[in-house]
PDBQT receptor file of N, H, CA, C and O in Angstrom, charges set to zero:
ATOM      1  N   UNK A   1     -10.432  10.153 -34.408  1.00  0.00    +0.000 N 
ATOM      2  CA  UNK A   1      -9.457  10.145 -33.332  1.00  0.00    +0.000 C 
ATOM      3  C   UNK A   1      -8.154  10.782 -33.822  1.00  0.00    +0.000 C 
ATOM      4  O   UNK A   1      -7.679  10.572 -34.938  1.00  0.00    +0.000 OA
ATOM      5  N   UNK A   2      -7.685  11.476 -33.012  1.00  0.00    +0.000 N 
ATOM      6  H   UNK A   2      -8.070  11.647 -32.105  1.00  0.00    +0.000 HD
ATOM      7  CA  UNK A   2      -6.506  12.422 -33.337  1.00  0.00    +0.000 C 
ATOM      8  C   UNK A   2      -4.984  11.627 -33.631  1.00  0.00    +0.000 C 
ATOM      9  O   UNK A   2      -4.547  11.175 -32.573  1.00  0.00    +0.000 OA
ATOM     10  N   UNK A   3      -4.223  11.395 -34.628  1.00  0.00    +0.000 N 
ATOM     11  H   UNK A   3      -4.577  11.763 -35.487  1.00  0.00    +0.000 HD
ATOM     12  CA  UNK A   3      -3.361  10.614 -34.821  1.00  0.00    +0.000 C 
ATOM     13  C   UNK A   3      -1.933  11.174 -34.735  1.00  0.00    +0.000 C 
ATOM     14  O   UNK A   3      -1.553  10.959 -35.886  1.00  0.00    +0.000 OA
ATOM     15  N   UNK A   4      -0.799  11.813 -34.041  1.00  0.00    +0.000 N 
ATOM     16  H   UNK A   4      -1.108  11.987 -33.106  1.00  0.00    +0.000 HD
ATOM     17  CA  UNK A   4       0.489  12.062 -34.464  1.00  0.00    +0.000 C 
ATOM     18  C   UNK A   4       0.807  12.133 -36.296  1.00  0.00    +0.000 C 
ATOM     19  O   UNK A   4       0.483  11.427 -37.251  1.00  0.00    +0.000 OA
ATOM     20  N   UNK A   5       1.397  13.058 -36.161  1.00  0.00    +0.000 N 
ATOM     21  H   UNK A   5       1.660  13.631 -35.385  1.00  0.00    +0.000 HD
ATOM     22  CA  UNK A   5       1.737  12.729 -37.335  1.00  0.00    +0.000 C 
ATOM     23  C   UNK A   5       3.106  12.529 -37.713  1.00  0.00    +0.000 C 
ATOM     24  O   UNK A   5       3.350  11.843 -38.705  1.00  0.00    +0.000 OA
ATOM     25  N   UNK A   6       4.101  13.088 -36.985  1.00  0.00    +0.000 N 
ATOM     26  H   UNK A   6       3.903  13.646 -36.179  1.00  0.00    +0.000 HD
ATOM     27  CA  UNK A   6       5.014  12.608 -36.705  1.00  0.00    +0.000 C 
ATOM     28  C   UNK A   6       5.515  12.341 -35.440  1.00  0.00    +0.000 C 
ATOM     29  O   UNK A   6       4.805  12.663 -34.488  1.00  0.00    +0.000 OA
ATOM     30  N   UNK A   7       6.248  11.985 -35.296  1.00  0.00    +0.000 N 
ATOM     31  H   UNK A   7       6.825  11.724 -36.070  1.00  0.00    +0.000 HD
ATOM     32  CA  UNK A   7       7.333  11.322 -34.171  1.00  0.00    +0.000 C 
ATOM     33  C   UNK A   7       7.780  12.372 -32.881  1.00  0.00    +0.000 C 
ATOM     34  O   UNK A   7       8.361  13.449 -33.023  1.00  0.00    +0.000 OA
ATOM     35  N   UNK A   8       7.421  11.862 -31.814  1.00  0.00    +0.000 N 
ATOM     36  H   UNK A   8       6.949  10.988 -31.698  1.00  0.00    +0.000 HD
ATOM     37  CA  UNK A   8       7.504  12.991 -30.890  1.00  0.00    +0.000 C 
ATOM     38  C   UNK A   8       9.542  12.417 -30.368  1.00  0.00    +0.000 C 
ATOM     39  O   UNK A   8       9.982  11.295 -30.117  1.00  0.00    +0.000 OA
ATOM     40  N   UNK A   9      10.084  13.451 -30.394  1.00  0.00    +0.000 N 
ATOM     41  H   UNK A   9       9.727  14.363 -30.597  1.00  0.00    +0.000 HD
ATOM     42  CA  UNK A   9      11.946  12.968 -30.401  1.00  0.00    +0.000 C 
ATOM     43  C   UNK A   9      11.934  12.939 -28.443  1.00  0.00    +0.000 C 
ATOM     44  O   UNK A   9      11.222  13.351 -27.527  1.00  0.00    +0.000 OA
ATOM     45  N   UNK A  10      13.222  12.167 -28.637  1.00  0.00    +0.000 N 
ATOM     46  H   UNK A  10      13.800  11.833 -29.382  1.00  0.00    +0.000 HD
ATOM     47  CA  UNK A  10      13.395  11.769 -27.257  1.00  0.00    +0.000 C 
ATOM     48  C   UNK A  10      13.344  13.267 -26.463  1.00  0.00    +0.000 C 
ATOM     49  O   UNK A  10      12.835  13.187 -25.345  1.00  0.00    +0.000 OA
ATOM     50  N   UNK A  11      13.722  14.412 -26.806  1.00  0.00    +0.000 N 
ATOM     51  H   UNK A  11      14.135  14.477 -27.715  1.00  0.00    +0.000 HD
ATOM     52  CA  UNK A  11      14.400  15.423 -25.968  1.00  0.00    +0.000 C 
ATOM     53  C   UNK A  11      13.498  16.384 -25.825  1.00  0.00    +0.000 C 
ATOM     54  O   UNK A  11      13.668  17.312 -25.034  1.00  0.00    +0.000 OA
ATOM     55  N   UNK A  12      12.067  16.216 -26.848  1.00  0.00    +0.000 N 
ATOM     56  H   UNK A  12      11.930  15.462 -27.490  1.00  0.00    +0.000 HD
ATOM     57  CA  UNK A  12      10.954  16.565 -26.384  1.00  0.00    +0.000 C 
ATOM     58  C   UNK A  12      10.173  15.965 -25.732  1.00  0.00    +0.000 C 
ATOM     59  O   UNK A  12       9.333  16.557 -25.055  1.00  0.00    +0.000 OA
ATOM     60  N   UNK A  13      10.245  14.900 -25.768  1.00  0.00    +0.000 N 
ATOM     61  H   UNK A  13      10.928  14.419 -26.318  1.00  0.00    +0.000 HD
ATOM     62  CA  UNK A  13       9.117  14.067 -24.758  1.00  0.00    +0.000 C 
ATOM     63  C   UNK A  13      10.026  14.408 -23.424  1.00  0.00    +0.000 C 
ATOM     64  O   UNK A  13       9.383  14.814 -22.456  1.00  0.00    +0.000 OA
ATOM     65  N   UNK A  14      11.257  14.301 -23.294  1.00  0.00    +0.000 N 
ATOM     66  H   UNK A  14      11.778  13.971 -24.080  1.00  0.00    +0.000 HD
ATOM     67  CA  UNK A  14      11.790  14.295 -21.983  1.00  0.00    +0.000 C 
ATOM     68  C   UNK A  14      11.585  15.839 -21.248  1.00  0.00    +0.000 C 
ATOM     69  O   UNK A  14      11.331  15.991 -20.053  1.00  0.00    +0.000 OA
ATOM     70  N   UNK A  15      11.758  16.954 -22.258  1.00  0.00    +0.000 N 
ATOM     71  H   UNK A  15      11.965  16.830 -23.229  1.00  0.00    +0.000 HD
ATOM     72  CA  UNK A  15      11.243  18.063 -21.678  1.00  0.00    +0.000 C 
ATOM     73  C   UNK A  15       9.948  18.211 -20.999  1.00  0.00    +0.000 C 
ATOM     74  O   UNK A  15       9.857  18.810 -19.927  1.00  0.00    +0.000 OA
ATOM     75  N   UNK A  16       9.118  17.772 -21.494  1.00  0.00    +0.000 N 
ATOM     76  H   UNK A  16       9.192  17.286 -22.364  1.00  0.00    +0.000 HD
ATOM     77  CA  UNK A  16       7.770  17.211 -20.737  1.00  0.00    +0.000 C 
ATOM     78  C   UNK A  16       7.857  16.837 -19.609  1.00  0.00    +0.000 C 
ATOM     79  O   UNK A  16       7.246  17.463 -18.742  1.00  0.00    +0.000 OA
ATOM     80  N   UNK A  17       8.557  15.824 -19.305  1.00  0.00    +0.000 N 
ATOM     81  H   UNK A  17       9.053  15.316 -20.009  1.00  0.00    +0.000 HD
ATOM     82  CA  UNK A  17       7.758  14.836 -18.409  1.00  0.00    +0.000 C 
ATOM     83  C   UNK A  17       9.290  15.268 -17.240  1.00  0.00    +0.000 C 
ATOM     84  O   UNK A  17       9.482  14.599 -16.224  1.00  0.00    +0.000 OA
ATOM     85  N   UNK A  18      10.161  16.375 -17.607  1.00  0.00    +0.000 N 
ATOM     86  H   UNK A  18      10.004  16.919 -18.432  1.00  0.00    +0.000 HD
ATOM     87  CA  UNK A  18      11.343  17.394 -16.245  1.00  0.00    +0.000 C 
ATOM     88  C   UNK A  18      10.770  17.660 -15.694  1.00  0.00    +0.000 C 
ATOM     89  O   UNK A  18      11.219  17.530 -14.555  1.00  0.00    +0.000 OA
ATOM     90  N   UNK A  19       9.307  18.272 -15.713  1.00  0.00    +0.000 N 
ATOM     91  H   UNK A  19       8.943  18.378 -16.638  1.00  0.00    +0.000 HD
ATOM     92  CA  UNK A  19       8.816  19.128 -14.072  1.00  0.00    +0.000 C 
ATOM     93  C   UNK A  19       8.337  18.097 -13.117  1.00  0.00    +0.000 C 
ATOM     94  O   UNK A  19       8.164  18.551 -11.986  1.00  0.00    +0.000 OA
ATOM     95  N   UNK A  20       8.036  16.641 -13.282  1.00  0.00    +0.000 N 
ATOM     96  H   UNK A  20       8.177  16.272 -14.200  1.00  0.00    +0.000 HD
ATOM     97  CA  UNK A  20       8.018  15.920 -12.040  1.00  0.00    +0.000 C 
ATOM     98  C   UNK A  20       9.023  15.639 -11.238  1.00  0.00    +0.000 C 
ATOM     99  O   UNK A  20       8.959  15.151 -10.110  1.00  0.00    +0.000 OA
ATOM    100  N   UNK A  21      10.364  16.095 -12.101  1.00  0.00    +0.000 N 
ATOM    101  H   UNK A  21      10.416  16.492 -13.018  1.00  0.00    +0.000 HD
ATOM    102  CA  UNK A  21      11.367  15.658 -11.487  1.00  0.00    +0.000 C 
ATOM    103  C   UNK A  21      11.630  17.004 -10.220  1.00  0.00    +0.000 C 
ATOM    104  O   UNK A  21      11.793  16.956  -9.001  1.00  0.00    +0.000 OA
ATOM    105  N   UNK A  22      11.587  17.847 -10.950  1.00  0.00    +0.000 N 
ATOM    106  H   UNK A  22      11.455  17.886 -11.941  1.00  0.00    +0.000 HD
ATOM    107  CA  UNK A  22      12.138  18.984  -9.508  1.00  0.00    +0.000 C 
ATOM    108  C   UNK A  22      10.707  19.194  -7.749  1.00  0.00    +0.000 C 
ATOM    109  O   UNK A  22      10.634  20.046  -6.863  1.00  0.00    +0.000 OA
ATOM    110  N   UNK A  23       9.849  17.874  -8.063  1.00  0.00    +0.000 N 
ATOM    111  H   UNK A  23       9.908  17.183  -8.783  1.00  0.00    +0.000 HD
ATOM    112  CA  UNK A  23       9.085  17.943  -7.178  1.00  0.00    +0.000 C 
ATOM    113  C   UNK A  23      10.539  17.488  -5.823  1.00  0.00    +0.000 C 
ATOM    114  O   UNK A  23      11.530  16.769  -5.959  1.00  0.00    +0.000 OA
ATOM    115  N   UNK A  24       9.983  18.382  -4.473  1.00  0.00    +0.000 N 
ATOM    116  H   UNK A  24       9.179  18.966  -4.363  1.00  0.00    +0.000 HD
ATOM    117  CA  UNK A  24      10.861  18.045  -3.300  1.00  0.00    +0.000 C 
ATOM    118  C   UNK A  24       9.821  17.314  -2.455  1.00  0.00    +0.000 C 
ATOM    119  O   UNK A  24       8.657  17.038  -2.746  1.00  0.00    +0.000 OA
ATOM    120  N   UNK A  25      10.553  17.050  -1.274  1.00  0.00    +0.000 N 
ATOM    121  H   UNK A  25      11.499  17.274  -1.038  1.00  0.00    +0.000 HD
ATOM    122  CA  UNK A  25       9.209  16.388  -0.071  1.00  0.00    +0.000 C 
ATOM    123  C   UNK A  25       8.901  17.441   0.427  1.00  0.00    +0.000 C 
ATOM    124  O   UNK A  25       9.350  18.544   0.116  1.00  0.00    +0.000 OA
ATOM    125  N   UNK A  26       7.940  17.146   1.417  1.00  0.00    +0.000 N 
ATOM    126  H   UNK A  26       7.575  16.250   1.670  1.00  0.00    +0.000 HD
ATOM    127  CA  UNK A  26       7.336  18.327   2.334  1.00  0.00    +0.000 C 
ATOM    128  C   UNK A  26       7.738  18.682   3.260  1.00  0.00    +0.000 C 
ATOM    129  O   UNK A  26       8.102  17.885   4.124  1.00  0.00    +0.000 OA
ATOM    130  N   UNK A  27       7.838  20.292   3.456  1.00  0.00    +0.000 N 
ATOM    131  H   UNK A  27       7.542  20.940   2.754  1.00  0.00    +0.000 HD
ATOM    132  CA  UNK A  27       8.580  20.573   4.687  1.00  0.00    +0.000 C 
ATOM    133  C   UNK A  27       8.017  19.903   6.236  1.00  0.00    +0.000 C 
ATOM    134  O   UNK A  27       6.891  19.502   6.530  1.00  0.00    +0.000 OA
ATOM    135  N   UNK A  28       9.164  19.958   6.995  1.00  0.00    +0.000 N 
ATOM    136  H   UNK A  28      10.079  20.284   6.757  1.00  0.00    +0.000 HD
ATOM    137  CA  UNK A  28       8.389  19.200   8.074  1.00  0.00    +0.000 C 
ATOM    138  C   UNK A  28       8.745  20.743   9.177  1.00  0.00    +0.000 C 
ATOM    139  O   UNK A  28       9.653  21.564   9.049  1.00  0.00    +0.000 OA
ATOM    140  N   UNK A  29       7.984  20.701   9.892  1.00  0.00    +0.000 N 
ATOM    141  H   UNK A  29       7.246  20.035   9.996  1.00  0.00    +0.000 HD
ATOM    142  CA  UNK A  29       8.540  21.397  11.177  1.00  0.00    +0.000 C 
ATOM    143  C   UNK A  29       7.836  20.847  12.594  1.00  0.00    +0.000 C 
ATOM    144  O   UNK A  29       6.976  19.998  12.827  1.00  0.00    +0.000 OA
ATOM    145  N   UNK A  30       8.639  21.762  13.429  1.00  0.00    +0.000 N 
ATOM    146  H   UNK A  30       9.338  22.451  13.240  1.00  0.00    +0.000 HD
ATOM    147  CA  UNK A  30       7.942  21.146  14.931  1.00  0.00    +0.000 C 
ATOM    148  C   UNK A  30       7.243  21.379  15.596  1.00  0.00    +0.000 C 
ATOM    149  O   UNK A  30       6.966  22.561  15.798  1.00  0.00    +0.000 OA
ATOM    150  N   UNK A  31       6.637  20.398  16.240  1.00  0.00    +0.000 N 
ATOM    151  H   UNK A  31       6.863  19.438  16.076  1.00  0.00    +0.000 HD
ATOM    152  CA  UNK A  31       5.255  20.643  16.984  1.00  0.00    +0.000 C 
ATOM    153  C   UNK A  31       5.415  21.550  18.288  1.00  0.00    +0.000 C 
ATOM    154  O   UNK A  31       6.084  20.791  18.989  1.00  0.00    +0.000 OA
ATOM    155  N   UNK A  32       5.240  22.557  18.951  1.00  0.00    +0.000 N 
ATOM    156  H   UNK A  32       4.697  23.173  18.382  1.00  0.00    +0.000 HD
ATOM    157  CA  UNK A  32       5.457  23.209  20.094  1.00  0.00    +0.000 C 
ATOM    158  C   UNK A  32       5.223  22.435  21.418  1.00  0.00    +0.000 C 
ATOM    159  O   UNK A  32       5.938  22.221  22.398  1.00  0.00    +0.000 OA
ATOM    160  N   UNK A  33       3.663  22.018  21.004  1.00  0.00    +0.000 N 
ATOM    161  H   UNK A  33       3.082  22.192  20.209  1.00  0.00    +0.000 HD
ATOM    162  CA  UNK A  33       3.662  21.115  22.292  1.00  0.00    +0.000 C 
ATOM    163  C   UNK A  33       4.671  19.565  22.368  1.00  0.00    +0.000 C 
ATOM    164  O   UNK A  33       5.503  19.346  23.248  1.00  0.00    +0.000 OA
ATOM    165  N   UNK A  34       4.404  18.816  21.454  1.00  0.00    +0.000 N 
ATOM    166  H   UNK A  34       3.728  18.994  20.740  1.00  0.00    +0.000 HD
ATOM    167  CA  UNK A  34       4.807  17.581  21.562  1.00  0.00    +0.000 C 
ATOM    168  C   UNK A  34       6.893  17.305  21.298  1.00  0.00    +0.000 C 
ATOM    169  O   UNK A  34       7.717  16.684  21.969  1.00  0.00    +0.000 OA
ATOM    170  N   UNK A  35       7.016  18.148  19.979  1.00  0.00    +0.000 N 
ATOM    171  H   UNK A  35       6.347  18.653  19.433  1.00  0.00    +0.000 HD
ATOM    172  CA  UNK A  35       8.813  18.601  19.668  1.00  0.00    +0.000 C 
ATOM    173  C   UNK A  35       8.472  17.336  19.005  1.00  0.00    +0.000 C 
ATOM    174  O   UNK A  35       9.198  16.506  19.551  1.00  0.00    +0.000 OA
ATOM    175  N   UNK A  36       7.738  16.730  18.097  1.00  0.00    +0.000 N 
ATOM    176  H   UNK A  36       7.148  17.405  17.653  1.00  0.00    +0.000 HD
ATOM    177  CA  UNK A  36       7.697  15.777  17.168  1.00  0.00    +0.000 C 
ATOM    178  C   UNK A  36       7.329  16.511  15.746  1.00  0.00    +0.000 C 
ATOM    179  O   UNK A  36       6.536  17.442  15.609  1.00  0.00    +0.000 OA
ATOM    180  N   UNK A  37       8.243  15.742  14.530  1.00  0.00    +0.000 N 
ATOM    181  H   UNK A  37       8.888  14.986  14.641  1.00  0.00    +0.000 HD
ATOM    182  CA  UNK A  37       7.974  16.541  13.492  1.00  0.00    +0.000 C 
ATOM    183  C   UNK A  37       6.996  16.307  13.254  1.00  0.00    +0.000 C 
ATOM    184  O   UNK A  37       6.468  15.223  13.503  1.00  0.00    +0.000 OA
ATOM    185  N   UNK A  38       6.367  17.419  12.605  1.00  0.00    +0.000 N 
ATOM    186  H   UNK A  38       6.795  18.300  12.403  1.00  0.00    +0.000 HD
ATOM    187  CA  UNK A  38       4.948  17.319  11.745  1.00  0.00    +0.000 C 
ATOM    188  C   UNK A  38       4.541  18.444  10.162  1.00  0.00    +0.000 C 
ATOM    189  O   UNK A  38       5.017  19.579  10.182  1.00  0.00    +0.000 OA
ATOM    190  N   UNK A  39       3.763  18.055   9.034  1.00  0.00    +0.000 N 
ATOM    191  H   UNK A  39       3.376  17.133   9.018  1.00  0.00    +0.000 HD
ATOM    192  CA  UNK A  39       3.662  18.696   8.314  1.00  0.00    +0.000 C 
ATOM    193  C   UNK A  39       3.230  19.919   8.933  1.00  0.00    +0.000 C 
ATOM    194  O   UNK A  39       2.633  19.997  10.007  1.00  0.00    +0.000 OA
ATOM    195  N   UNK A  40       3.719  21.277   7.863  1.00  0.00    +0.000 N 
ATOM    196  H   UNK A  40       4.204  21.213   6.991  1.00  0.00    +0.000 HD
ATOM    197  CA  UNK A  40       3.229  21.971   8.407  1.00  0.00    +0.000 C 
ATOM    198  C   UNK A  40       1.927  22.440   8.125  1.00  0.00    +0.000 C 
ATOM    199  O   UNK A  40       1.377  21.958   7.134  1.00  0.00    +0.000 OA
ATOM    200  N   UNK A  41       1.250  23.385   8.874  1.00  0.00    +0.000 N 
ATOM    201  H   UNK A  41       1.696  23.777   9.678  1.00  0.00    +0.000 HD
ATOM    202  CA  UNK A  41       0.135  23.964   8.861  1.00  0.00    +0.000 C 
ATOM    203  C   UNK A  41      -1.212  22.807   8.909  1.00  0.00    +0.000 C 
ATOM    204  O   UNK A  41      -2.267  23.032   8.317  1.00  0.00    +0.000 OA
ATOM    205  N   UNK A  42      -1.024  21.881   9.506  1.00  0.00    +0.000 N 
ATOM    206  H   UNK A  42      -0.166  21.698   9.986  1.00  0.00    +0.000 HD
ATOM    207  CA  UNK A  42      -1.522  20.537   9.674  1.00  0.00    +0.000 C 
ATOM    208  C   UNK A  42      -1.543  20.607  11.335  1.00  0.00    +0.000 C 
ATOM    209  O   UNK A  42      -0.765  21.213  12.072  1.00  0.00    +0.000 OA
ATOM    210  N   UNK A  43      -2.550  19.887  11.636  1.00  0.00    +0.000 N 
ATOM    211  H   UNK A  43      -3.182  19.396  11.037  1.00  0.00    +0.000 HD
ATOM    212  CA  UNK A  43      -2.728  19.321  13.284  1.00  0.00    +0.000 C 
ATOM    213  C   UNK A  43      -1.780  18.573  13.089  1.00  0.00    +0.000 C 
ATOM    214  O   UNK A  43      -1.374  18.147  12.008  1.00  0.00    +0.000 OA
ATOM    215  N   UNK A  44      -1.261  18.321  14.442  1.00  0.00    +0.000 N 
ATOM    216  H   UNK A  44      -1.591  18.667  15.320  1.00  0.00    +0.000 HD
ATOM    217  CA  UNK A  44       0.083  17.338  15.004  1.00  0.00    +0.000 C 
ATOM    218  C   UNK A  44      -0.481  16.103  14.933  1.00  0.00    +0.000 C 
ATOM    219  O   UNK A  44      -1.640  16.149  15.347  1.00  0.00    +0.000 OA
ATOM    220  N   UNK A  45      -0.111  14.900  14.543  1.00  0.00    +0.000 N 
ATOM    221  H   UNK A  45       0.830  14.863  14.207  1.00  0.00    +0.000 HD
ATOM    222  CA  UNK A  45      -0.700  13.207  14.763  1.00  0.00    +0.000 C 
ATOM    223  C   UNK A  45      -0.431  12.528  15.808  1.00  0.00    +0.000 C 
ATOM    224  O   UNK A  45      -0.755  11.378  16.102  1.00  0.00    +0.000 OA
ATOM    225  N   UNK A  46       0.464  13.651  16.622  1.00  0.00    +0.000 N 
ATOM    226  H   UNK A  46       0.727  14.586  16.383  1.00  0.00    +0.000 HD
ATOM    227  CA  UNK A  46       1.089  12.768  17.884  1.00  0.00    +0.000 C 
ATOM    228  C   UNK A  46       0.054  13.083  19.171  1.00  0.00    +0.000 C 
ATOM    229  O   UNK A  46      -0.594  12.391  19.958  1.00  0.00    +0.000 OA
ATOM    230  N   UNK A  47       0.298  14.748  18.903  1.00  0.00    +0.000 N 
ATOM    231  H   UNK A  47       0.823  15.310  18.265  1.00  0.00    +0.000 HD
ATOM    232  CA  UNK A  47      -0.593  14.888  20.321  1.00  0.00    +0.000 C 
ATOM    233  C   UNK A  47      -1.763  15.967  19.814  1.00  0.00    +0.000 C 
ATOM    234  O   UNK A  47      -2.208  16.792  20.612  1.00  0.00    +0.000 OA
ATOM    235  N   UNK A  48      -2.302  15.895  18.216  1.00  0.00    +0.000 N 
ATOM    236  H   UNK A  48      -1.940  15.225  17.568  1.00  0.00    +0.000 HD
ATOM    237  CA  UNK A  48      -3.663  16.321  18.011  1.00  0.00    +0.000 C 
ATOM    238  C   UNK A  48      -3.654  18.141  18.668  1.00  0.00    +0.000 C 
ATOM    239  O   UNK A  48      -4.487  18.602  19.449  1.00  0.00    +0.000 OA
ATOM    240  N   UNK A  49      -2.695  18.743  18.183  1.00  0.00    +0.000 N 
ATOM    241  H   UNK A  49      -2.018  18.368  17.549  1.00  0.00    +0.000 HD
ATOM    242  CA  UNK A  49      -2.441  20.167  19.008  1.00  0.00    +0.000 C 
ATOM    243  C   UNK A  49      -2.931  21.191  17.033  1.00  0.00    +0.000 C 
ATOM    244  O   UNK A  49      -3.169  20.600  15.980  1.00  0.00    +0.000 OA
ATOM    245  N   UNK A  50      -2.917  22.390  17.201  1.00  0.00    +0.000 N 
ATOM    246  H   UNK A  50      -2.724  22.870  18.057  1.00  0.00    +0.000 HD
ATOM    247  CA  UNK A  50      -3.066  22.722  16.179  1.00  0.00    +0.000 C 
ATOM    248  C   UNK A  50      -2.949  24.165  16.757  1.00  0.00    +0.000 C 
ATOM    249  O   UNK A  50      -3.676  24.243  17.748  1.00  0.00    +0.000 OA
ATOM    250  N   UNK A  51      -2.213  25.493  16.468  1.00  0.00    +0.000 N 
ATOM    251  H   UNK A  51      -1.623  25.430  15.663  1.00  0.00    +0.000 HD
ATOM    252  CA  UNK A  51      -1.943  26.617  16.575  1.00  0.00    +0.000 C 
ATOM    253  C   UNK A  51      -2.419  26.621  18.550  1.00  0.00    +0.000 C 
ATOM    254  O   UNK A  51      -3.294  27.329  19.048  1.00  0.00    +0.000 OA
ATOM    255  N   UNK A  52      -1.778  25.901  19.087  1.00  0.00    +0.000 N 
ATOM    256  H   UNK A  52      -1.067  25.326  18.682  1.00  0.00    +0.000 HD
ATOM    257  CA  UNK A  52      -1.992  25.872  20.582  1.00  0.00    +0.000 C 
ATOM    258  C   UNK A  52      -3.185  25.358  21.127  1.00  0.00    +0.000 C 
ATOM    259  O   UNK A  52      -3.185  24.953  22.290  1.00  0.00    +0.000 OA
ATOM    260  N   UNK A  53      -4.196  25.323  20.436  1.00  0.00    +0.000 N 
ATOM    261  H   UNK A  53      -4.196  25.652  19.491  1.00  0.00    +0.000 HD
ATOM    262  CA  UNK A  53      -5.473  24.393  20.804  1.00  0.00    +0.000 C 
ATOM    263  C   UNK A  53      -5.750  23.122  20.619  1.00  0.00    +0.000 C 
ATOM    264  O   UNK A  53      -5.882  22.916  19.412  1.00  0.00    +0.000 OA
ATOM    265  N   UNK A  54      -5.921  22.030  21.344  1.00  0.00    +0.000 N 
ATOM    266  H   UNK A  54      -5.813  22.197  22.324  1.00  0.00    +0.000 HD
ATOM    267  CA  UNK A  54      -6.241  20.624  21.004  1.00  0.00    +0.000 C 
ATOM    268  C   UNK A  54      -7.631  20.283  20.341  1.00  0.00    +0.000 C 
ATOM    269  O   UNK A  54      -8.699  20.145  20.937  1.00  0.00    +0.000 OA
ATOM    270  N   UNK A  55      -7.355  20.152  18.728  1.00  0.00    +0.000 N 
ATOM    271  H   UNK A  55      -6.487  20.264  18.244  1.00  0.00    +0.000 HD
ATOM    272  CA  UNK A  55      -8.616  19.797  18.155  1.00  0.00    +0.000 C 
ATOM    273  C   UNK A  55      -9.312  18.362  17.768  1.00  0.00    +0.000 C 
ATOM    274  O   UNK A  55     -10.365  18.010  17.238  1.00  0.00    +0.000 OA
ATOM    275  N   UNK A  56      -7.764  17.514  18.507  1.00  0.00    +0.000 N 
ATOM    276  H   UNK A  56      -6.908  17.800  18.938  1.00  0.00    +0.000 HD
ATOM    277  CA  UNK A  56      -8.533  16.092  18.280  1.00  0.00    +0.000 C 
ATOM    278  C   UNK A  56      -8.149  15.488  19.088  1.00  0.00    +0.000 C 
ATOM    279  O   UNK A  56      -6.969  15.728  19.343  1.00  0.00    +0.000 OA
ATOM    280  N   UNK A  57      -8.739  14.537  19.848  1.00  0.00    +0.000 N 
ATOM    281  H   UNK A  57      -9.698  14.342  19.640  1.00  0.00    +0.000 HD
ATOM    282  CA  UNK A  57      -8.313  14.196  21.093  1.00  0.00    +0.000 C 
ATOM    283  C   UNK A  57      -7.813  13.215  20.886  1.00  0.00    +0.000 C 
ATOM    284  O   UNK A  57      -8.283  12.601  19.928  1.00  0.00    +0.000 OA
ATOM    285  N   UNK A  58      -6.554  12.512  21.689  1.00  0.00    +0.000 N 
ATOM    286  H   UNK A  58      -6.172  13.010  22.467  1.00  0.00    +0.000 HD
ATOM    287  CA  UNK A  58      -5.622  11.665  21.298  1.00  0.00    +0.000 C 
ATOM    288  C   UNK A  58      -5.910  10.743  22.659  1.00  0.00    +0.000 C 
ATOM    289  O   UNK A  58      -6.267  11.189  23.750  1.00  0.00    +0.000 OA
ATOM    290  N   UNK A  59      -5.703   9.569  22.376  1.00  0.00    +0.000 N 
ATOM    291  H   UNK A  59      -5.412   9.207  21.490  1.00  0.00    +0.000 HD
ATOM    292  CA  UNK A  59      -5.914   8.738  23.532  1.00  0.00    +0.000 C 
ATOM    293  C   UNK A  59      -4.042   8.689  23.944  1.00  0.00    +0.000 C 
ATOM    294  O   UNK A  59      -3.123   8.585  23.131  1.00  0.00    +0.000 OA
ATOM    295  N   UNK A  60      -3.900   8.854  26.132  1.00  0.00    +0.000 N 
ATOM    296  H   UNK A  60      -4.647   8.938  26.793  1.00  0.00    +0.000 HD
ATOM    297  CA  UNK A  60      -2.443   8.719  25.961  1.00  0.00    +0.000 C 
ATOM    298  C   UNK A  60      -2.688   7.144  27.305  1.00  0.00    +0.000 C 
ATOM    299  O   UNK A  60      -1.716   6.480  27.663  1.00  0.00    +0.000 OA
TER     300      UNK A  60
């Protein structure tokens, strides 16, 4: 089993583990039919719309 051999320093381990930090949230934009946000390039959850066609039917 592979053992360190020395000591990994604070300012390298922290360089590591910086790129989770610049993660952002996901853009949101709006639905045409409904004007509720939604991820994009995703069917809508509100009213099930997707590039102008309804691909899942939503009970209203």
């Amino acid at each position: 089993m592979a053992v360190p051999k020395n000591r990994t320093s604070a300012a390298r381990r922290d360089k590591r583990r910086a790129s989770n930090i610049k993660m952002s949230a996901p853009g949101l934009s709006v639905c045409p039919q409904c004007h509720e946000p939604k991820l994009a390039h995703r069917v809508c959850g509100n009213c099930g719309f997707y590039r102008g066609k309804e691909v899942v039917a939503t009970e209203e």
